[in-house]
Gaussian input, Z-matrix of N, CA and C with variables (Angstrom, degrees):
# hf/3-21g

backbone

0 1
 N
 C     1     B1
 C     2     B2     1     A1
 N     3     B3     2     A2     1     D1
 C     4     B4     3     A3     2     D2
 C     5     B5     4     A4     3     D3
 N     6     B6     5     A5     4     D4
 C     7     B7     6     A6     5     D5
 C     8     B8     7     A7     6     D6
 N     9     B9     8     A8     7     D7
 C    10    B10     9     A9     8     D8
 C    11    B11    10    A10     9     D9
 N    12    B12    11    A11    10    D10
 C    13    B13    12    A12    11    D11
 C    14    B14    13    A13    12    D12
 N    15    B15    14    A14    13    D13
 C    16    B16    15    A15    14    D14
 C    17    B17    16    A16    15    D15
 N    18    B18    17    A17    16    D16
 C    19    B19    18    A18    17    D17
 C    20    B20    19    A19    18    D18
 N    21    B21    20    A20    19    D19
 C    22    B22    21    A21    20    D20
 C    23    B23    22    A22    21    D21
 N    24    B24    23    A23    22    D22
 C    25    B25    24    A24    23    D23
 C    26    B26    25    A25    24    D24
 N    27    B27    26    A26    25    D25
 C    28    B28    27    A27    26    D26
 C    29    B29    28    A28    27    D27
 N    30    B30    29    A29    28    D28
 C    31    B31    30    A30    29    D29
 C    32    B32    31    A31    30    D30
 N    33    B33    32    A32    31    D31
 C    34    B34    33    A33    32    D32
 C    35    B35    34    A34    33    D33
 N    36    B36    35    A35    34    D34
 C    37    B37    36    A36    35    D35
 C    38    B38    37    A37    36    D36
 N    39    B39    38    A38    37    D37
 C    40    B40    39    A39    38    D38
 C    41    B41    40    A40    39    D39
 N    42    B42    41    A41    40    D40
 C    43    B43    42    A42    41    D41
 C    44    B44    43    A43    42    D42
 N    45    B45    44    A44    43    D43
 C    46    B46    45    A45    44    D44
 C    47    B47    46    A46    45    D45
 N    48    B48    47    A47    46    D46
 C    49    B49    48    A48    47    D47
 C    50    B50    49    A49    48    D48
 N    51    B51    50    A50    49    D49
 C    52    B52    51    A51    50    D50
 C    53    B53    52    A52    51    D51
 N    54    B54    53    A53    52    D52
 C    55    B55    54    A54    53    D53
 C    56    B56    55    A55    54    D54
 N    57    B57    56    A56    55    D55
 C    58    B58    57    A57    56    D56
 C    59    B59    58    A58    57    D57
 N    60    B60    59    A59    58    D58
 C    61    B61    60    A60    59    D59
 C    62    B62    61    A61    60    D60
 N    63    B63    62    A62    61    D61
 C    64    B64    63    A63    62    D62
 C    65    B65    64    A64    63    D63
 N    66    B66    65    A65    64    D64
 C    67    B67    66    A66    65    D65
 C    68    B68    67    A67    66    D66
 N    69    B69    68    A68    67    D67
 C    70    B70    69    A69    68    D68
 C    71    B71    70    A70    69    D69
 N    72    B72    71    A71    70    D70
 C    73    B73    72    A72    71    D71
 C    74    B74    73    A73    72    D72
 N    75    B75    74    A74    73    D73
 C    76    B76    75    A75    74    D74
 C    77    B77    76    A76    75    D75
 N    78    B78    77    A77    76    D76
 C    79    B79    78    A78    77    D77
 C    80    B80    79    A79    78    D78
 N    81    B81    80    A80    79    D79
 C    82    B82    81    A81    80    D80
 C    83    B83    82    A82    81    D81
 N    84    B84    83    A83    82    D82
 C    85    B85    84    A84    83    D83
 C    86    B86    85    A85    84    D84
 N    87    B87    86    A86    85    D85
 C    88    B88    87    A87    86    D86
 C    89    B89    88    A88    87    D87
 N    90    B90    89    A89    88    D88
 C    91    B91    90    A90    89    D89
 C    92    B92    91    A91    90    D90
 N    93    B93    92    A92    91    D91
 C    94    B94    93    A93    92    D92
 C    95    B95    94    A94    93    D93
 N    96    B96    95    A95    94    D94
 C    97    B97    96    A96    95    D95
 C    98    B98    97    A97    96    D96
 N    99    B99    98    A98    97    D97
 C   100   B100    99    A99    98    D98
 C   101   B101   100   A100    99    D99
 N   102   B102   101   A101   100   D100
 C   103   B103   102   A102   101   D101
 C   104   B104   103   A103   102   D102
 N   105   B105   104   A104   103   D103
 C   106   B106   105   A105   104   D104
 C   107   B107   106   A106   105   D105
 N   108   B108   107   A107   106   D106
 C   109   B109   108   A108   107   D107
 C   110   B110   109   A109   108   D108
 N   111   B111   110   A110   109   D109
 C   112   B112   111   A111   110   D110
 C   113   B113   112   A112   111   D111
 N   114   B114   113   A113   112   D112
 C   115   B115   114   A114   113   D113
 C   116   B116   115   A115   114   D114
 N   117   B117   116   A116   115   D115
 C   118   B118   117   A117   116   D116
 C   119   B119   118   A118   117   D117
 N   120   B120   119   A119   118   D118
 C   121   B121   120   A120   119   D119
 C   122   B122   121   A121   120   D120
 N   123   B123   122   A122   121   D121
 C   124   B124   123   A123   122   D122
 C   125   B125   124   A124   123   D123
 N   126   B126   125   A125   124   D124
 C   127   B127   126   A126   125   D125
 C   128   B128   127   A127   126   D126
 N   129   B129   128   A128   127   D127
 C   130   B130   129   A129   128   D128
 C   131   B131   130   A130   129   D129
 N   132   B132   131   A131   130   D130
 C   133   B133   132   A132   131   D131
 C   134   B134   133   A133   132   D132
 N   135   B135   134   A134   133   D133
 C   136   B136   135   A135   134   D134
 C   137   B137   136   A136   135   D135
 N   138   B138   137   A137   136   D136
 C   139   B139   138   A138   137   D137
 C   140   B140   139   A139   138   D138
 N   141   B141   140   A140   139   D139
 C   142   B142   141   A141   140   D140
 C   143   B143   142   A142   141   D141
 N   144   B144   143   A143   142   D142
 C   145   B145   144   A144   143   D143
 C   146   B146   145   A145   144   D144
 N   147   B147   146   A146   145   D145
 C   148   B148   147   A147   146   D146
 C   149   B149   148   A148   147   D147
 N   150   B150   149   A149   148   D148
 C   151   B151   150   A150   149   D149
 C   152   B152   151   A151   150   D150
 N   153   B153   152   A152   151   D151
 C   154   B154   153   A153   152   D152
 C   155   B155   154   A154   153   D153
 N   156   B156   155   A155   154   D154
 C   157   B157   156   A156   155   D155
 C   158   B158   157   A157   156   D156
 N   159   B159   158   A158   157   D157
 C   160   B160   159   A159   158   D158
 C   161   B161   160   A160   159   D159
 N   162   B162   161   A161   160   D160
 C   163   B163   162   A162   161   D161
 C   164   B164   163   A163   162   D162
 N   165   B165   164   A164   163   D163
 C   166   B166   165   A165   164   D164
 C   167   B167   166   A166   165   D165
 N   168   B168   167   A167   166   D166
 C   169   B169   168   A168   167   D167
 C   170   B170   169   A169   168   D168
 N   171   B171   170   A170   169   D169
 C   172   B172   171   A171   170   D170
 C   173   B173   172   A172   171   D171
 N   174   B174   173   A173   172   D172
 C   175   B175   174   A174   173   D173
 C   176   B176   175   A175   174   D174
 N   177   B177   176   A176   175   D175
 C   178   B178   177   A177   176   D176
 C   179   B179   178   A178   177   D177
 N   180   B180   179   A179   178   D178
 C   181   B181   180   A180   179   D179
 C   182   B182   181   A181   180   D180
 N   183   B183   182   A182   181   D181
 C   184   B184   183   A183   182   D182
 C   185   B185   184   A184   183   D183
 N   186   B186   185   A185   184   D184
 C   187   B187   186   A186   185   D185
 C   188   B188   187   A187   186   D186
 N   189   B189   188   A188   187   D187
 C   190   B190   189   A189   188   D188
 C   191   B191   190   A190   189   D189
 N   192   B192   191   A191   190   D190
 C   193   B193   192   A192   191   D191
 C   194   B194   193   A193   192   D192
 N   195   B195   194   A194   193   D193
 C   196   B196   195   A195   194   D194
 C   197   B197   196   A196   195   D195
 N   198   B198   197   A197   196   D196
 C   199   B199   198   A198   197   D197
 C   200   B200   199   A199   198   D198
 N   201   B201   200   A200   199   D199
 C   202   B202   201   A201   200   D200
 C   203   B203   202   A202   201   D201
 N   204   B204   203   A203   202   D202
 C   205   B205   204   A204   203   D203
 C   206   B206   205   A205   204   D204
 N   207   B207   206   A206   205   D205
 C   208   B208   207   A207   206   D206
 C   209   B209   208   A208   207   D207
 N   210   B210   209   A209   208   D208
 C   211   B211   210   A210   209   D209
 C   212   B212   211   A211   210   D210
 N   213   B213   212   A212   211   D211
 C   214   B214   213   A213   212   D212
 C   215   B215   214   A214   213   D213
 N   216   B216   215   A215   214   D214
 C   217   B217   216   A216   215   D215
 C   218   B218   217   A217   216   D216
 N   219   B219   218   A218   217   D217
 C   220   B220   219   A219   218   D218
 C   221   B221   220   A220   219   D219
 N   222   B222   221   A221   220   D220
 C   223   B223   222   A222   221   D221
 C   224   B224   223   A223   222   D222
 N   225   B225   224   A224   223   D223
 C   226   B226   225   A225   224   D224
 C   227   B227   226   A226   225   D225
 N   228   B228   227   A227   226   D226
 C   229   B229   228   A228   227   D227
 C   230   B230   229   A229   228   D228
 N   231   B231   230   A230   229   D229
 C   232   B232   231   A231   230   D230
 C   233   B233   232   A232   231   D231
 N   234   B234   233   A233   232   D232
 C   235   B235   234   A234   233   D233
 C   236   B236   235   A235   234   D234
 N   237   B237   236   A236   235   D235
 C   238   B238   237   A237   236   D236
 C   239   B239   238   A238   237   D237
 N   240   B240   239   A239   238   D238
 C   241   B241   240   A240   239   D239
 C   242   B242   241   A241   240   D240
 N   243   B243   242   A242   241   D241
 C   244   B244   243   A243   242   D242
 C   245   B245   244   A244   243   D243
 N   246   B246   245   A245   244   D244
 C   247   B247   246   A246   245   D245
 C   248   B248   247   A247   246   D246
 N   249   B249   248   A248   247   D247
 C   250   B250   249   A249   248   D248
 C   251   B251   250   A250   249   D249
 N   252   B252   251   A251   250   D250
 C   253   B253   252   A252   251   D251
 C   254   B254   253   A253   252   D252
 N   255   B255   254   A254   253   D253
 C   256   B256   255   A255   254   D254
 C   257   B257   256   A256   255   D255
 N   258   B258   257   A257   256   D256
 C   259   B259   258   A258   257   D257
 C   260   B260   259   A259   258   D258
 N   261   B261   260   A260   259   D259
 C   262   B262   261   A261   260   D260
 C   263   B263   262   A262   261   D261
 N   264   B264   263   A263   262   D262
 C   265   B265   264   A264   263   D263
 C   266   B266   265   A265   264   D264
 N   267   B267   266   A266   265   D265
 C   268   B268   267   A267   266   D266
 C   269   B269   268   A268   267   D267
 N   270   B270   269   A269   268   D268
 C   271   B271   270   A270   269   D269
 C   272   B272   271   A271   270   D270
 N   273   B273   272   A272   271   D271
 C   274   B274   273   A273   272   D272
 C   275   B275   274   A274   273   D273
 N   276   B276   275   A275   274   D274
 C   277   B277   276   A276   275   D275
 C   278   B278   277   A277   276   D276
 N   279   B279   278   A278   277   D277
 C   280   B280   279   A279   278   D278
 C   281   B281   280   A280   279   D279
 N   282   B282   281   A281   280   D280
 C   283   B283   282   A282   281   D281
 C   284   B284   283   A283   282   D282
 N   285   B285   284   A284   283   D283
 C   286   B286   285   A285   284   D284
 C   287   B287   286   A286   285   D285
 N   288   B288   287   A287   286   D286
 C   289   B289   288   A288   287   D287
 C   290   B290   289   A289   288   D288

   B1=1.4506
   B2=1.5299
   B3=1.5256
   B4=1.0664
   B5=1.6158
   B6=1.5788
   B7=2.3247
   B8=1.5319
   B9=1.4090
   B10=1.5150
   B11=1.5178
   B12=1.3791
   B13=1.1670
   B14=1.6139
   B15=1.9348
   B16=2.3305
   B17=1.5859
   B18=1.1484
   B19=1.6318
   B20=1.6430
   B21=1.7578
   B22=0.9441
   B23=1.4839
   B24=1.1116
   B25=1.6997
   B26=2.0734
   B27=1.4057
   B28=2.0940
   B29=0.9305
   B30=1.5095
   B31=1.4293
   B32=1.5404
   B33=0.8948
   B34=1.4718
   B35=1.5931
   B36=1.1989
   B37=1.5583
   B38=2.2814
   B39=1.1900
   B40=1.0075
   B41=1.6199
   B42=1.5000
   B43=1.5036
   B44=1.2572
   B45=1.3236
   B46=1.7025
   B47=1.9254
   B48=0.9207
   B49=1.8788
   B50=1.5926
   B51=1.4350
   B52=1.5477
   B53=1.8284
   B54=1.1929
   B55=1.7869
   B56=1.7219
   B57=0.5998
   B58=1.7354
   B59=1.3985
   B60=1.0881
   B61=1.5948
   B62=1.6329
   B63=1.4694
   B64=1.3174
   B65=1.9970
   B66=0.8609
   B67=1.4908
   B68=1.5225
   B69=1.6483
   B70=1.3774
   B71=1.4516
   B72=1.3138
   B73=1.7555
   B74=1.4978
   B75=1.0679
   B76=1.3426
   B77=1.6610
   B78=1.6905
   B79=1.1296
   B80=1.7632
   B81=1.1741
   B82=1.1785
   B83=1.8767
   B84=1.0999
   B85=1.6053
   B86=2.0999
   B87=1.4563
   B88=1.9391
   B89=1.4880
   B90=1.2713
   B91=1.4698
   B92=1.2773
   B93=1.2902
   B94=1.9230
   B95=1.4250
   B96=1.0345
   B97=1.5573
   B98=1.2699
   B99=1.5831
   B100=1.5162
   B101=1.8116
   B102=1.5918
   B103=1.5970
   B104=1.5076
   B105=1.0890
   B106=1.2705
   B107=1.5005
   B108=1.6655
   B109=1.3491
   B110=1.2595
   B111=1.2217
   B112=1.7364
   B113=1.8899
   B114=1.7067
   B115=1.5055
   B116=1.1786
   B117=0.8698
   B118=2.1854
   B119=1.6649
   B120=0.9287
   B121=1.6067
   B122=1.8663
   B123=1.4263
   B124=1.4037
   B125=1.9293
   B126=1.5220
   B127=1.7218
   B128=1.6036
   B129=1.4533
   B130=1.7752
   B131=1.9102
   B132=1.0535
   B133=1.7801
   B134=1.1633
   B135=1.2590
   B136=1.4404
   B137=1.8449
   B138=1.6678
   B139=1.3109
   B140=1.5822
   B141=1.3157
   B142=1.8805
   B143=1.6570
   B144=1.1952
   B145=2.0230
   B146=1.3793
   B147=1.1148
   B148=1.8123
   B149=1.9736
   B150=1.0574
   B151=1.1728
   B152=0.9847
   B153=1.6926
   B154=0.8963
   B155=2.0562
   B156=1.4511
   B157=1.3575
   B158=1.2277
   B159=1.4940
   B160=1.9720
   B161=1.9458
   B162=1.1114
   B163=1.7175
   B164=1.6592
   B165=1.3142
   B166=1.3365
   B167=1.1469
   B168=1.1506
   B169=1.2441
   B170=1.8166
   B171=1.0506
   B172=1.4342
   B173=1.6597
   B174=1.0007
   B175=1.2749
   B176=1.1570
   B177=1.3787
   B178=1.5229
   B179=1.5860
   B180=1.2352
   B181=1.8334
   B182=1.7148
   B183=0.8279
   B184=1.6682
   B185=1.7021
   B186=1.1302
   B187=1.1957
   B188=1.7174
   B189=0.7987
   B190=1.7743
   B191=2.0713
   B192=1.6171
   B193=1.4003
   B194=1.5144
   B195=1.5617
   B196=1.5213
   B197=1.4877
   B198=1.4452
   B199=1.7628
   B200=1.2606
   B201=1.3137
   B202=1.7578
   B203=1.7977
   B204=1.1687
   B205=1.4667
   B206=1.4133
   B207=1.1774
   B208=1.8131
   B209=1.7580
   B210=1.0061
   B211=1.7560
   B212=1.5690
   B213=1.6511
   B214=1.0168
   B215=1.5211
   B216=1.2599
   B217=0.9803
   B218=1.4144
   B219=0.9332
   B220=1.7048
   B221=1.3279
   B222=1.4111
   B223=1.5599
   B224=1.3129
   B225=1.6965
   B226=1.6833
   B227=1.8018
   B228=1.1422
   B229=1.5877
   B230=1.2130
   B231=1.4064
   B232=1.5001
   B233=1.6948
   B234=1.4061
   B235=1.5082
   B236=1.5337
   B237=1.4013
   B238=1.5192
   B239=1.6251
   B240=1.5224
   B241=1.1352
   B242=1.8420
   B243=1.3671
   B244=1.7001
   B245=1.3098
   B246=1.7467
   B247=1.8091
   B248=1.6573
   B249=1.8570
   B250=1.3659
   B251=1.6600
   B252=1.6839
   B253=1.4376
   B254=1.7009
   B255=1.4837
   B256=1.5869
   B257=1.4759
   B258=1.0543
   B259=2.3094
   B260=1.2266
   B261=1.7490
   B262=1.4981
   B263=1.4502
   B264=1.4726
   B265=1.4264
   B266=1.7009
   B267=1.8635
   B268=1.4897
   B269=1.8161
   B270=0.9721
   B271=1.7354
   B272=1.3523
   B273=1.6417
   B274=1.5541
   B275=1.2081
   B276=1.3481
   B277=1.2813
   B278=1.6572
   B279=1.6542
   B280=1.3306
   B281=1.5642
   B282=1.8963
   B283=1.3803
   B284=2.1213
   B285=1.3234
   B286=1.1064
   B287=1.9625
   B288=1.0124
   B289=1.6434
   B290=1.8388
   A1=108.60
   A2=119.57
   A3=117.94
   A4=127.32
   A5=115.30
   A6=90.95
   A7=84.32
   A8=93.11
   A9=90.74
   A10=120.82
   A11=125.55
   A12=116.81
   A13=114.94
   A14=84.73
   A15=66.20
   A16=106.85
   A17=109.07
   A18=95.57
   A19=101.75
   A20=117.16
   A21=106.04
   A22=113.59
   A23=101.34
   A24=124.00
   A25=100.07
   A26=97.44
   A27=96.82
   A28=84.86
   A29=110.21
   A30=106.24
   A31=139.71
   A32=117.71
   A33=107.00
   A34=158.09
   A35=98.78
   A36=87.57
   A37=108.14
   A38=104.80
   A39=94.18
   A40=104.11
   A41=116.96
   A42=101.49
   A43=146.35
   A44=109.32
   A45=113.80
   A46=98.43
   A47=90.83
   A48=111.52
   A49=96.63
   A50=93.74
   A51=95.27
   A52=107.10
   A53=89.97
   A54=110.72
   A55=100.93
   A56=103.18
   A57=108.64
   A58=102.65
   A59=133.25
   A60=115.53
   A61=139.16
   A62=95.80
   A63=90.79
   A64=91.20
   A65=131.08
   A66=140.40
   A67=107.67
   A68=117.40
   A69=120.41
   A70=108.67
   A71=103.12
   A72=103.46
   A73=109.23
   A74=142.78
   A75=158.24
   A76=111.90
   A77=116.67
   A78=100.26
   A79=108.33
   A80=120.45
   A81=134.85
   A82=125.00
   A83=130.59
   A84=115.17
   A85=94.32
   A86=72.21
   A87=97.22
   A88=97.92
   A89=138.05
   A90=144.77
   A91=92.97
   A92=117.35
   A93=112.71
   A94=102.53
   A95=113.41
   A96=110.18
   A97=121.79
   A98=114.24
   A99=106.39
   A100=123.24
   A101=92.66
   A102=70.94
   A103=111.16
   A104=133.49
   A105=131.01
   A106=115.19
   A107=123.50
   A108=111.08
   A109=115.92
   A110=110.82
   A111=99.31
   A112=99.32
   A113=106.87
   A114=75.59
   A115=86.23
   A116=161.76
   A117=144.67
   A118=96.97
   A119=119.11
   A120=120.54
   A121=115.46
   A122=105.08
   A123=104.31
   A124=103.11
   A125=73.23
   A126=90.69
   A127=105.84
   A128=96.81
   A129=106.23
   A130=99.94
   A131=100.19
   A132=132.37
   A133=129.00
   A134=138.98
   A135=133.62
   A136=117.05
   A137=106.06
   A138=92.83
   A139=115.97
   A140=122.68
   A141=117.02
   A142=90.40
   A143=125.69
   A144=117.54
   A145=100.91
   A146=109.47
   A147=103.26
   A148=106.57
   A149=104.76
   A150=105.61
   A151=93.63
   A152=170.71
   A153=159.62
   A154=100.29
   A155=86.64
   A156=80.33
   A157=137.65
   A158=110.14
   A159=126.23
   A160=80.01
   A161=112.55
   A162=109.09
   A163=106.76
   A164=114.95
   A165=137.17
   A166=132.59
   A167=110.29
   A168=123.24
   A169=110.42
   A170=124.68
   A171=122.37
   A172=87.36
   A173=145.69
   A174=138.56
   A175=109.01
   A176=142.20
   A177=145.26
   A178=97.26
   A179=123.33
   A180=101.72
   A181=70.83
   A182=147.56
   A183=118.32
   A184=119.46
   A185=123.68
   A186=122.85
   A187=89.69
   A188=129.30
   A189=148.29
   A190=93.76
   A191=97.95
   A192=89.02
   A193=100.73
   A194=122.92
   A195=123.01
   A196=101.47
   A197=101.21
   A198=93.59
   A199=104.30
   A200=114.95
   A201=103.38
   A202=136.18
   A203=89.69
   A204=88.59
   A205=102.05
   A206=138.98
   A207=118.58
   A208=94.05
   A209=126.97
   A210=127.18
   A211=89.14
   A212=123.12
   A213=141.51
   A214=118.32
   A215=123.40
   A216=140.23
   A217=136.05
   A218=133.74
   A219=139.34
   A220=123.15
   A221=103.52
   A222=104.05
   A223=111.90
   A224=115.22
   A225=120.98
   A226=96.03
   A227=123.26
   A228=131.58
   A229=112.62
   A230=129.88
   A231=118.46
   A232=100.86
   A233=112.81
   A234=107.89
   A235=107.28
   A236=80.76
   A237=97.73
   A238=116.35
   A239=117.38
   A240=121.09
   A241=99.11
   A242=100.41
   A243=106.22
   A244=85.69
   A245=84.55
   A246=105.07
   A247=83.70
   A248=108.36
   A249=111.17
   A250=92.63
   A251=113.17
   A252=116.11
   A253=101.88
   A254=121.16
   A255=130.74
   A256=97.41
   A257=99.90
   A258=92.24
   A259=105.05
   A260=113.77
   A261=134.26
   A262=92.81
   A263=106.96
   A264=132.08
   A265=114.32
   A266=85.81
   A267=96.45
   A268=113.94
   A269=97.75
   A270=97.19
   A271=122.98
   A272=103.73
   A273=116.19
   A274=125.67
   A275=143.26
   A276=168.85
   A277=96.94
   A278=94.27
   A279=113.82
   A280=112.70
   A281=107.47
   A282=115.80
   A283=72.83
   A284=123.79
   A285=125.16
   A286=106.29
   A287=100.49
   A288=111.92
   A289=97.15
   D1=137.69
   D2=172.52
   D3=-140.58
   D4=151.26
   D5=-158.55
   D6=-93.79
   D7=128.35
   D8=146.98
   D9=-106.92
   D10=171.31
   D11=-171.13
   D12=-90.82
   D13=162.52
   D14=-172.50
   D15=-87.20
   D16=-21.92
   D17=-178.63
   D18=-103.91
   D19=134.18
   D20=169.05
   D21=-102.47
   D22=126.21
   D23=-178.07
   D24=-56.23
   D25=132.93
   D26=169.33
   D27=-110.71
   D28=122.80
   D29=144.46
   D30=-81.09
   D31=91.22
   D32=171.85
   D33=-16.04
   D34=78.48
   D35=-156.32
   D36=-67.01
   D37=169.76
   D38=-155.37
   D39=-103.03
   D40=160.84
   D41=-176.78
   D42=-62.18
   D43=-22.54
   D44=160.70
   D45=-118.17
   D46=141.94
   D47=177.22
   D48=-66.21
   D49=145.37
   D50=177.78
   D51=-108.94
   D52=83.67
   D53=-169.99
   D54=-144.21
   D55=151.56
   D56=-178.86
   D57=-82.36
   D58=-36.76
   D59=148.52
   D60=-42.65
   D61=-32.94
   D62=-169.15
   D63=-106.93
   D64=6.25
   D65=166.86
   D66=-77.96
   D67=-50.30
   D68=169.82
   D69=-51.17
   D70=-75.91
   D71=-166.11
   D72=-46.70
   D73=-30.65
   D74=-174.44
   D75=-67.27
   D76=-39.31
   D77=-167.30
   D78=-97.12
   D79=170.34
   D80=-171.40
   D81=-77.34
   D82=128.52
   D83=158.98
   D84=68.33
   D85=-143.19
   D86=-175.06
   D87=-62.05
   D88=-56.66
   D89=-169.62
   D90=-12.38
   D91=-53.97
   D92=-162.52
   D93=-57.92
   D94=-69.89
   D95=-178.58
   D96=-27.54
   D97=-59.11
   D98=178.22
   D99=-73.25
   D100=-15.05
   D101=164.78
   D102=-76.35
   D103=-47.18
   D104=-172.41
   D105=-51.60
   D106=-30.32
   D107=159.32
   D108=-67.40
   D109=-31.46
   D110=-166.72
   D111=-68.42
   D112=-28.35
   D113=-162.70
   D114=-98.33
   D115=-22.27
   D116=155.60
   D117=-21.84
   D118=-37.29
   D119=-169.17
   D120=-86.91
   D121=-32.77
   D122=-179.41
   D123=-75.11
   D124=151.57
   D125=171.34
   D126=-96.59
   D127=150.12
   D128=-165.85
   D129=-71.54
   D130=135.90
   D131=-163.03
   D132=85.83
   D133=-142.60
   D134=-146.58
   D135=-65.72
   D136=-22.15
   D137=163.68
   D138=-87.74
   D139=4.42
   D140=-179.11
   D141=-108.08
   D142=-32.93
   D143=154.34
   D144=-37.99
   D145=-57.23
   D146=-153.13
   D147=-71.10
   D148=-18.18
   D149=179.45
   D150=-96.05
   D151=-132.01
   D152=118.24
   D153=104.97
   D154=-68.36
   D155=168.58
   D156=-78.42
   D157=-36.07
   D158=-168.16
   D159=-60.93
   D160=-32.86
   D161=-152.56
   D162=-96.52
   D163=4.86
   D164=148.84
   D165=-93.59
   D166=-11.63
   D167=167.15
   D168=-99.03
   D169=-22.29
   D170=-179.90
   D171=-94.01
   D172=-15.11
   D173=-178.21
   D174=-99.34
   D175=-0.81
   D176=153.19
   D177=-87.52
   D178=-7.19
   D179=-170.42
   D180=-110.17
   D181=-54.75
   D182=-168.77
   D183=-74.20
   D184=15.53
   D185=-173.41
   D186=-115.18
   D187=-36.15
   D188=-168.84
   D189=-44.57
   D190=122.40
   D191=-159.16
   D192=-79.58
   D193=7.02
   D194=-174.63
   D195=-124.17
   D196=44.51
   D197=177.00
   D198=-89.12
   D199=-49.68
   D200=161.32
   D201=-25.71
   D202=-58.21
   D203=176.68
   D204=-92.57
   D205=9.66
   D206=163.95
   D207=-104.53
   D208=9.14
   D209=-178.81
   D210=-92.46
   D211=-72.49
   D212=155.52
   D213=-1.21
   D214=-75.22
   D215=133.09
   D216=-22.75
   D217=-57.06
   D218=142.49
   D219=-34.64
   D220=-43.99
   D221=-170.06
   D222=-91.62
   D223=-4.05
   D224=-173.27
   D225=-101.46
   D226=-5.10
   D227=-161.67
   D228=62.86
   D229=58.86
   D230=-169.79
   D231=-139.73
   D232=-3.21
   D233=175.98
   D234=-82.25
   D235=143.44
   D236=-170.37
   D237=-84.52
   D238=124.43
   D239=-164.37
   D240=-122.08
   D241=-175.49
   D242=-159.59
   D243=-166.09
   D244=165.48
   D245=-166.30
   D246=-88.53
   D247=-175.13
   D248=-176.42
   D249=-106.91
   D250=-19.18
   D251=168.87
   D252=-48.42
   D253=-51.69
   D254=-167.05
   D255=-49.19
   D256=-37.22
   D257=-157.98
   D258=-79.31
   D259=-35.41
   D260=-164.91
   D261=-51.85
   D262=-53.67
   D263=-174.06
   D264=-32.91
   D265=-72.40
   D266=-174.52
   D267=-72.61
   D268=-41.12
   D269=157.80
   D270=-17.80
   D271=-83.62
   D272=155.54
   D273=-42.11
   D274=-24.69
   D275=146.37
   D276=-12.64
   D277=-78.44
   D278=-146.07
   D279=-108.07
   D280=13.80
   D281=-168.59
   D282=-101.38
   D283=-34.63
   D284=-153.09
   D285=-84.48
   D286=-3.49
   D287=-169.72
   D288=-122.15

């Protein structure tokens, strides 16, 4: 006999892979290049992590299918921004429900 669970959880995988393959294909224009210098340049552990990530993270904002219109948006002053008190807020909100 064995439990399985009753709800099965999806996990989500996320939109660009956090692999240096899938960080390349992901980023935009020149971006590729400099990640690839930066990581030719990092030494293996926490400084080739750190690149690895900052450059996964700029590679989820160019893959983002509404970066256009939140750039768009940015540059007209019309995106909508919030305090960090607001999130703290809703955070607590929804850790409490």
């Amino acid at each position: 006999m064995s439990a399985q669970p009753v709800h099965q959880r999806v996990v989500e995988q996320p939109r660009v892979p956090h692999t240096i393959g899938g960080i390349s294909d992901a980023l935009v224009g020149g971006r590729r290049a400099q990640f690839f210098a930066e990581l030719l340049r990092a030494q293996q552990g926490a400084e080739l992590d750190a690149v690895l990530t900052a450059w996964w993270g700029r590679a989820m904002l160019d893959s983002d299918p509404d970066r256009d219109r939140v750039h768009a948006a940015a540059e007209a002053g019309v995106l909508p921004t919030t305090t960090m008190e607001e999130i703290i807020r809703r955070r607590q909100g929804r850790a409490t429900s």
